[in-house]
Every structure is written in structure tokens, then in C-alpha cells.
C-alpha positions in Angstrom: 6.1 -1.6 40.2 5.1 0.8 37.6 2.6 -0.6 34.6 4.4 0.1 31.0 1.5 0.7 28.6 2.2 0.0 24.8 0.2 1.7 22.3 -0.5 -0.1 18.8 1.8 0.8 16.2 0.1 2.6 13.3 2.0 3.4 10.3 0.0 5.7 8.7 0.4 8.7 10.9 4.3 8.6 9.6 3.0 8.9 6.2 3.1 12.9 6.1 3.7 13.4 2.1 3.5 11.4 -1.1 7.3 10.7 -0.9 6.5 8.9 2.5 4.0 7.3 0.4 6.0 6.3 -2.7 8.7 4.9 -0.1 6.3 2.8 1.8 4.2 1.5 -1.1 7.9 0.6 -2.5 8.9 -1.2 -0.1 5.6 -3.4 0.5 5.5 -3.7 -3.3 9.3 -5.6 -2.9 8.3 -7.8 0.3 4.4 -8.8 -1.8 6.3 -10.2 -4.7 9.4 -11.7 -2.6 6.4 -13.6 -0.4 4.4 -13.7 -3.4 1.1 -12.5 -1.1 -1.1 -9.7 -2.6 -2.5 -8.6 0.5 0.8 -7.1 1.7 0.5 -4.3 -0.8 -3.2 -3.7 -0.6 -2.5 -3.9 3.0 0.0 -0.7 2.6 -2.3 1.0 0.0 -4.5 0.9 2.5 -2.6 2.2 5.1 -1.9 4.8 2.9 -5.3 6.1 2.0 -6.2 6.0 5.7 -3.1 8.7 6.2 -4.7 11.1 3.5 -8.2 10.1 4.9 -10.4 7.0 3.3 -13.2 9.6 2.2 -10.5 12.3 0.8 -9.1 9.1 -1.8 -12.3 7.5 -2.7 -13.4 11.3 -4.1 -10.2 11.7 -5.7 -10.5 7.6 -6.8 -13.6 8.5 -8.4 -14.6 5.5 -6.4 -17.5 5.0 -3.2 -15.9 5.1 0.4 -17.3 1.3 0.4 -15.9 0.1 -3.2 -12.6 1.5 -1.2 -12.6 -0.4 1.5 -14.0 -3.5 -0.1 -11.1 -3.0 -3.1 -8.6 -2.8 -0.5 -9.8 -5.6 2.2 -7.6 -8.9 2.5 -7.8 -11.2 -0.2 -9.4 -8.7 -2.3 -8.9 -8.9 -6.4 -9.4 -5.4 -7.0 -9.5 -4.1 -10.7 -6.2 -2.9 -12.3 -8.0 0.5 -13.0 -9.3 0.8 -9.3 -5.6 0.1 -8.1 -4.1 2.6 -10.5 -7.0 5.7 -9.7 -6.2 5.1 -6.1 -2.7 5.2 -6.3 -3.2 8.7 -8.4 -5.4 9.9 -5.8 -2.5 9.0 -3.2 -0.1 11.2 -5.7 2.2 8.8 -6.5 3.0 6.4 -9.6 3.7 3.0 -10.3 7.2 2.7 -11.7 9.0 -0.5 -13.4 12.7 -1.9 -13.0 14.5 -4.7 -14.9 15.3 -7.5 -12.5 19.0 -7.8 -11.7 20.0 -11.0 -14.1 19.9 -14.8 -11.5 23.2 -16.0 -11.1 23.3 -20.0 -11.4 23.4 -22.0 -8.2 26.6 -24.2 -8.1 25.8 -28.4 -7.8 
């Protein structure tokens, strides 16, 4: 009987360009507020700056490798302006949609 091994899936080594980024930060962005959890997009921010490399961001940030990975740890409340230079650093923006109008449940 041969052993199967399974390695750990890691995201962050598909993340090869900001558009990869901006995709994946997208869609974590739409499954945080449809689960109303927080953590899922710091979660994929994070992921992201360890694709780029944690030390590269925080430089970039403007911010300690520490503050980083403090700003970005579960259940974190990071700052709005720590959020927005890390994103920057990770060369992509934050972008804002109308929400498709709620259609009235039937009794």
C-alpha cells in the first residue's frame, strides 16, 4: 500500500501579481460582510502580504514588521489608515459598489 502525503494548502504562493491580489482580497471582502466576520479579510490581507514578503509591505506600509503582524492577527481592530497603507503597499485599491436593491420576501 503506498502512503499519499498531503501538503498544506497555502494560498499565497498563487498570488503572483496585484491583479491576483485585487481578486483574492475581492472575494474575501464579499464572504467577510456576507458572514459578517472581520477576520476573514485581515485573514486574506495577510495572506497577501506574506506573498509579497511581510518585511517588503511593512517598509512600503510605513509600518514595523511587528505592528504588521499584530494589525493583521485574528480579532485584530487595526486602524482604517493602517488597513489602507497596507493595502497601497500590496498595489491595489479599495473600490465601492451600490448594493443590488432587496427584493421583498413573499408572506
Amino acid at each position: 500500500m503506498t502512503k499519499t502525503t498531503i501538503t498544506p494548502f497555502d494560498p499565497a504562493r498563487y498570488l503572483q501579481d496585484e491583479e491576483d491580489i485585487a481578486l483574492f482580497l475581492e472575494a474575501a471582502a464579499e464572504e467577510a460582510i456576507d458572514a459578517n466576520d472581520n477576520n476573514i479579510l485581515l485573514q486574506a490581507i495577510n495572506t497577501a502580504a506574506k506573498a509579497r514578503g511581510i518585511m517588503q509591505v511593512a517598509k512600503d506600509a510605513g509600518v514595523s514588521r511587528e505592528s504588521l503582524y499584530k494589525s493583521l492577527a485574528p480579532n485584530a481592530k487595526p486602524r482604517f489608515d493602517t488597513i489602507t497603507k497596507v493595502l497601497h503597499a500590496l498595489g491595489v485599491q479599495m473600490t465601492f459598489t451600490a448594493k443590488p436593491p432587496q427584493t421583498a420576501e413573499k408572506p
